[in-house]
N, C-alpha and C positions, 0 to 999 in steps of 0.2 A: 456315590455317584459313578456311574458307567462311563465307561470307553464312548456307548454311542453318544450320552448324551453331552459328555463336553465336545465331540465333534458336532452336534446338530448346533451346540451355542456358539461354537467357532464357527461355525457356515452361516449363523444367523446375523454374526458381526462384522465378518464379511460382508455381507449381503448389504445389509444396512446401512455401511460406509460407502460400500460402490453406488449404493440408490441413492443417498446424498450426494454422492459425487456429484453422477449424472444430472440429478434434478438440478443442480448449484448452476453446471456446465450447460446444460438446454434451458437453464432460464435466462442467461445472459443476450439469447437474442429472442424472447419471450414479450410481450406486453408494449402498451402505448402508453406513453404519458411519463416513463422510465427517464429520459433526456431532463426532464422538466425538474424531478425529485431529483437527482442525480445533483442537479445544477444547483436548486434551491440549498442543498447540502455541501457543496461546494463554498456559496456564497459565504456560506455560516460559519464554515471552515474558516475560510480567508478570513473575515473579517475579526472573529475569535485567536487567531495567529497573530493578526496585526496588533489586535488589541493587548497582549501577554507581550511581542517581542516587535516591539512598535521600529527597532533598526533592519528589520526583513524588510521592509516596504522598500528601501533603497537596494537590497538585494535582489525584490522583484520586479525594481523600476531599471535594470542592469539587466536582465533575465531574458534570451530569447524567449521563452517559455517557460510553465509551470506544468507539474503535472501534480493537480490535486487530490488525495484520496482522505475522504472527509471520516471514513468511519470502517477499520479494519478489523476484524475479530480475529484472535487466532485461539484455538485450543492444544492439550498440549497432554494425552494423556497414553504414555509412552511414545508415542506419535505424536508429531504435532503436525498442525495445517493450519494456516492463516487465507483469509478472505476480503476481499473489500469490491466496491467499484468508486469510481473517480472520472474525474474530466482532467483533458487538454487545454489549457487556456494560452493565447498566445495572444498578445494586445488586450488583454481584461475580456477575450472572449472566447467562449466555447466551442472547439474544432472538431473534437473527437472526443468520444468516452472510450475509457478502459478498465479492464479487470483487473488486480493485482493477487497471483495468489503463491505459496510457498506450500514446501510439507518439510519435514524434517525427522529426522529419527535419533532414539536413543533415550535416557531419564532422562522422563520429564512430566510435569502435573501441571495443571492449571488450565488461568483462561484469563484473556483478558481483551481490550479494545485500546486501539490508538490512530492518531491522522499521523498524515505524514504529506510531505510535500517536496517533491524534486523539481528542482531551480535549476532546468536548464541554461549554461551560460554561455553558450556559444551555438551560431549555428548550425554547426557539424554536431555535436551532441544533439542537441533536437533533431535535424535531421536523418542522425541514424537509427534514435530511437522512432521514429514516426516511419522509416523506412525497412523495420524490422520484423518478420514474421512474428518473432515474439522474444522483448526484450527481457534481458535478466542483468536487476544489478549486482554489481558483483566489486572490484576493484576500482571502476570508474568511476564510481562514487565521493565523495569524499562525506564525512557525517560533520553537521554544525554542530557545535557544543554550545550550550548556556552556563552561562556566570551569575549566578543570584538571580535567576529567572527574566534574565531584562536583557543584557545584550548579549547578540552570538561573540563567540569566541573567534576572530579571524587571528590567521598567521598566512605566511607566504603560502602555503599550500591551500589552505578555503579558498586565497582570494586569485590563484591561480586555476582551481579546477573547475572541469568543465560540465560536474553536474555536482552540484550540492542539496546531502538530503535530510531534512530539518522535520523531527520523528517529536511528536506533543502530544498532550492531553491521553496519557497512558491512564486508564482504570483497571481496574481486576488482580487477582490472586498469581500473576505470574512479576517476574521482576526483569526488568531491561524489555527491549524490543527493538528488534534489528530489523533491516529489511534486505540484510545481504541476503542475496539466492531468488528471492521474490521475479517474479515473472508475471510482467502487464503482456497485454492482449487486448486488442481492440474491441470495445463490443458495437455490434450493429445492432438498431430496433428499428 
């Protein structure tokens, strides 16, 4: 195999990541009816959350806001990138949709899908994140844990912070799933 030709397949994977990019990035303000699936998949979420960890409902009934992301892909092959969209709910109703997406570097193989749901619990967290070009979580987080699939695990620090993020229903060939670094962005249709 030639010099030329592993640089024409390096340009051609190139190529093919930045056109994913882009289509993934110009479809998020693409199409009608987007709000409505978006929602429907929310719903599904929620109610598939409640039903696994039925003590979050008191957690959501505490919660200036939720931000739900029903169905997240991430792949992971040396590179990785994760995907989703999701809604804002705040009073059990839909305000804003947003994007969630992450990259990452270094080994790594796989793929896989999970929901996630950020339980804003004050109004200054909700409001920074709804007042933010483009949030990313990072530290301000705090991650729920489960105990034999049924209740979260609080201590002084869950039940003090001011956004707790509650990561379920993982499928696929890769193992854990985080969503530190992850970066939502509002989408408009």
């Amino acid at each position: 195999m030639g010099r030329n030709s592993i640089l024409s397949r390096r340009r051609f994977v190139i190529t093919a990541l930045a056109s994913g990019s882009c289509l993934t990035a110009c479809s998020d303000s693409l199409g009608t009816g987007q709000g409505a699936k978006i929602d429907a998949r929310v719903d599904a979420t929620l109610a598939e959350m409640f039903r696994q960890y039925p003590s979050l409902r008191d957690l959501a009934g505490q919660a200036s806001g939720l931000l739900v992301m029903p169905l997240v892909t991430e792949v992971g092959v040396i590179f990785g990138s994760s995907y989703g969209r999701g809604a804002l709910r705040i009073n059990n109703s839909t305000v804003e949709f947003y994007s969630a997406a992450s990259g990452s570097g270094g080994l790594q193989f796989g793929a896989q899908q999970y929901s996630h749901v950020l339980f804003f619990m004050t109004d200054a967290a909700l409001n920074d994140f709804r007042n933010s070009s483009g949030w990313v979580v990072g530290a301000n987080a705090e991650y729920a844990l489960f105990v034999d699939g049924a209740s979260i695990q609080s201590d002084t620090t869950t039940s003090t912070s001011s956004v707790i993020a509650v990561v379920f229903g993982q499928a696929g060939l890769r193992v854990g799933a985080t969503i530190s670094g992850t970066k939502y962005s509002r989408l408009i249709f």
